[in-house]
VOMI-924055 format. One record per residue (C-alpha): residue in one letter; x, y, z. Coordinates in nm, 4 decimals, always signed. Example, Ala and Ser with C-alpha at 12.3 -4.5 7.8 and 13.67 -1.06 7.14 Angstrom:
// residues 2
resn/x/y/z
A/+1.2300/-0.4500/+0.7800
S/+1.3670/-0.1060/+0.7140
***
This chain:
// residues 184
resn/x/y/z
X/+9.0195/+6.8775/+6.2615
X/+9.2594/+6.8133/+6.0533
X/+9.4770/+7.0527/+5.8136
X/+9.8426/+6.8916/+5.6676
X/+10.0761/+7.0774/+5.5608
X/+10.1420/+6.9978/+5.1856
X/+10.3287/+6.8863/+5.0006
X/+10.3778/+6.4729/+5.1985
X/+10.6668/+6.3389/+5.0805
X/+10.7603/+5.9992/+5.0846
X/+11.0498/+5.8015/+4.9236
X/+10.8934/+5.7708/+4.5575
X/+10.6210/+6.0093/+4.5912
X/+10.4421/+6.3606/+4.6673
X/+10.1337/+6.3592/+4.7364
X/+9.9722/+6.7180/+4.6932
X/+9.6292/+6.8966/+4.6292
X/+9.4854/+6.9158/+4.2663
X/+9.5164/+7.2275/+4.0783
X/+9.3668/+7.3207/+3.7254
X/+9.6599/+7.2272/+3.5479
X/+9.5830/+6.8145/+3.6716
X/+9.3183/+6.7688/+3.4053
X/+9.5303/+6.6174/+3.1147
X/+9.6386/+6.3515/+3.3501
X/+9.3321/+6.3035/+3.5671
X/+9.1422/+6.2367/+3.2386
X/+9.4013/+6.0260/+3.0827
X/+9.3326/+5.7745/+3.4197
X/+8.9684/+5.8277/+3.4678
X/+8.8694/+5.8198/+3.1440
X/+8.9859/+5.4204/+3.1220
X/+8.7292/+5.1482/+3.1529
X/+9.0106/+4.9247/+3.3213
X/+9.0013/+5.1806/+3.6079
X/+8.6453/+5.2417/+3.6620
X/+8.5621/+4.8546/+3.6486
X/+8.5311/+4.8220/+4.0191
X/+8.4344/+5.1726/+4.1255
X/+8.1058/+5.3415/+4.1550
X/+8.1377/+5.5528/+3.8463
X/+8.1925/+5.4279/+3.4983
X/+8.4650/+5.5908/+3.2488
X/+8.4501/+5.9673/+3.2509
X/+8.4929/+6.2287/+2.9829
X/+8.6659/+6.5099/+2.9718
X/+8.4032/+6.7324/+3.1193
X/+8.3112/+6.4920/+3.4168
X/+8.6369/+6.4844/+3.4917
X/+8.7148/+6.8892/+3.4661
X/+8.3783/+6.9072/+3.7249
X/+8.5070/+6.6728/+3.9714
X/+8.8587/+6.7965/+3.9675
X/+8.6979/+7.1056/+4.0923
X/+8.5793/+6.9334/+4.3312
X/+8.9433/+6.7240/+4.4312
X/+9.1085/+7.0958/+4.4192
X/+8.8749/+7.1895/+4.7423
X/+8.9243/+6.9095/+4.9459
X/+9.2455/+7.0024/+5.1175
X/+9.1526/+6.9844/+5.4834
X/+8.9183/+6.7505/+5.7397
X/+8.7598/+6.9851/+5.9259
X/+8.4624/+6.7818/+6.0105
X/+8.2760/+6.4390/+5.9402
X/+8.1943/+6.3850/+5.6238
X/+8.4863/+6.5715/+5.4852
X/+8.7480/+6.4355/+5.2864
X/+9.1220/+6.5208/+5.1469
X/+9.2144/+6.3812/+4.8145
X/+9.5400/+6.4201/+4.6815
X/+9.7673/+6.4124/+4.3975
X/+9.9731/+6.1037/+4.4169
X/+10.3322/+6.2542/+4.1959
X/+10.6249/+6.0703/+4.1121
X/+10.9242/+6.2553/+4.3129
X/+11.1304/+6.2252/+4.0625
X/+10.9214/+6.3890/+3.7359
X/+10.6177/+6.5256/+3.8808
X/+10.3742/+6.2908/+3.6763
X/+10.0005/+6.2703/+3.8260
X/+9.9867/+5.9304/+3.8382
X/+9.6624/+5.8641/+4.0554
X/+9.5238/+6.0045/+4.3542
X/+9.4548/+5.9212/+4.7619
X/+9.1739/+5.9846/+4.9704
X/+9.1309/+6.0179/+5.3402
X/+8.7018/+6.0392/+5.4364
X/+8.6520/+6.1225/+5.8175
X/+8.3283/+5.9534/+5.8490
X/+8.2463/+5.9832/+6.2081
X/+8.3702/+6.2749/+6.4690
X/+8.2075/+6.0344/+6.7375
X/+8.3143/+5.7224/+6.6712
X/+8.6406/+5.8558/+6.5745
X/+8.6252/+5.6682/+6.2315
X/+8.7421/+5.6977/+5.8851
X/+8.7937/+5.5415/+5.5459
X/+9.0674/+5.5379/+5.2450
X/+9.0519/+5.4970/+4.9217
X/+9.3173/+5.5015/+4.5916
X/+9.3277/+5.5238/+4.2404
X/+9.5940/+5.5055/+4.0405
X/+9.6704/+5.4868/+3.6555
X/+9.7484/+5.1233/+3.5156
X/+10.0501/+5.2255/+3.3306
X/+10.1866/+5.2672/+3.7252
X/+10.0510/+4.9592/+3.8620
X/+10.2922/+4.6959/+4.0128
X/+10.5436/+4.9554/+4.1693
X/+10.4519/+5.0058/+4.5457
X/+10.2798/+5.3269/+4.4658
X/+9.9355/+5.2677/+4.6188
X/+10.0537/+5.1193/+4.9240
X/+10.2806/+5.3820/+4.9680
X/+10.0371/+5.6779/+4.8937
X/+9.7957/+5.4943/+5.1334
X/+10.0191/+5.4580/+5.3636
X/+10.0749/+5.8406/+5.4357
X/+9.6434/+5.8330/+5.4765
X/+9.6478/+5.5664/+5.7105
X/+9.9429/+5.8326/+5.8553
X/+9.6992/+6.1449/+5.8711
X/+9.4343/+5.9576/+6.0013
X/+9.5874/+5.7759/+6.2871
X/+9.8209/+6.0516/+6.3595
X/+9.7026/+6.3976/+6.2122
X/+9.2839/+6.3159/+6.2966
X/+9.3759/+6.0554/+6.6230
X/+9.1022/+5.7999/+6.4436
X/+9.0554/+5.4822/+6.6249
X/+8.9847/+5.3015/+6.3289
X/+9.0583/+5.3304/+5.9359
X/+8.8709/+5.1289/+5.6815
X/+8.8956/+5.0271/+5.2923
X/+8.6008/+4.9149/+5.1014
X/+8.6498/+4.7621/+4.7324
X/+8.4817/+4.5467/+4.5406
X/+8.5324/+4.1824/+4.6037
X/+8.6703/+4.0767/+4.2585
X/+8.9206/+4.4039/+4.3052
X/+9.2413/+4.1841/+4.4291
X/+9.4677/+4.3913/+4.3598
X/+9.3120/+4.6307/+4.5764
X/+9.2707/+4.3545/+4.8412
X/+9.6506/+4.2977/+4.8085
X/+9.7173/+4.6672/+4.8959
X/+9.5298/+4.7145/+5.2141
X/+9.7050/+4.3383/+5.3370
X/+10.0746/+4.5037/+5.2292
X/+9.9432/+4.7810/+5.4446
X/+9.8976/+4.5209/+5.7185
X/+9.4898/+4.6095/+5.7324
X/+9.2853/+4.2752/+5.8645
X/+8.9820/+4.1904/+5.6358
X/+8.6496/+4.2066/+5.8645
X/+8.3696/+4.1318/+5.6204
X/+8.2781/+3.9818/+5.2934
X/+7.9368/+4.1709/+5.1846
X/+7.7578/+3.9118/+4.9884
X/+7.5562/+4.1023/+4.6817
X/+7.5007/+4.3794/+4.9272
X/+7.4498/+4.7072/+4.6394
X/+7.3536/+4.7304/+4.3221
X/+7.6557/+4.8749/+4.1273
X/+7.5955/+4.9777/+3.7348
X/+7.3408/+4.7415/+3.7084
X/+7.4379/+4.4393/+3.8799
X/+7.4939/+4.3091/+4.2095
X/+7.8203/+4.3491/+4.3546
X/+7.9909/+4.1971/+4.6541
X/+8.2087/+4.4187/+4.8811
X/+8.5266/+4.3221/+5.1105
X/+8.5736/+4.5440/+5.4018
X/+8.9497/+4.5924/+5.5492
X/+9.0195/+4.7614/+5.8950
X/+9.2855/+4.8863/+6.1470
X/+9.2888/+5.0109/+6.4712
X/+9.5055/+5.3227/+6.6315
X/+9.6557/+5.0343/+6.8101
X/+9.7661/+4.8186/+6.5474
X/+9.9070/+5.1350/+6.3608
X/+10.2909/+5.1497/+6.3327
X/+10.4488/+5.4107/+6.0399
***
């Protein structure tokens, strides 16, 4: 189990749960082709975005598998919503879990998703005592790829047209790290 005290800080960043008032700039990310390319969901509208936002502003706390905390990712400085992090405990047995990012293109090429991942891989190793952390992504998502590496993740798998994803096949990387290869 697994509840952090909020807000994480890092050197750039706070990373925090939703509230209401996130919607503007949760939209203004979501609602961008660019960024749901390589996800499972395609551009959102307003409304898809107020109901899962609801959904963001609950999960706060892992407090058993299956659970998840995603977070605001906030520029220290200003405040902005610029994306958000995610931390899914996937198995209380196998003492496994899974991250995930998004973040807003007009924020890309800064550091920020490495370091807002960073603090997940954190929780998880740390805050849950996982013995393993993955990231999944879509095999043409490189810049994605390039994150978990900075992050020093190994990649395990290439998933060869393994899901149907809007349509089409889609190939999937896989990314892992053990407790033991985790250093802050």
């Amino acid at each position: 189990m697994l509840k952090p005290h909020y807000p994480i800080t890092t050197d750039r960043l706070v990373l925090r749960p939703f509230t209401p008032e996130d919607l503007p700039a949760l939209h203004a990310y979501e609602s961008l082709p660019e960024v749901a390319r390589y996800l499972y969901w395609e551009a959102r509208d307003l409304d898809t975005v107020r109901t899962f936002l609801d959904k963001k502003i609950t999960r706060v706390a892992l407090l058993d598998e299956g659970d998840a905390i995603d977070l605001a990712i906030t520029l220290r400085d200003s405040g902005e919503v610029i994306g958000n992090c995610l931390l899914i405990w996937t198995s209380k047995e196998r003492r496994q879990g899974e991250i995930g990012y998004v973040l807003n293109p007009a924020h890309h090429g800064h550091g920020y998703a490495p370091e807002a991942a960073r603090e997940m891989l954190r929780l998880g190793f740390e805050g849950l005592a996982l013995h393993r952390v993955v990231g999944r992504l879509d095999a043409r998502n490189g810049a994605s790829a390039r994150v978990l590496e900075k992050l020093g993740m190994r990649r395990e798998a290439h998933l060869v047209d393994n899901e149907q994803v809007k349509g089409e096949w889609a190939s999937e990387v896989i990314y892992a790290m053990l407790e033991s290869e985790w250093t802050p």
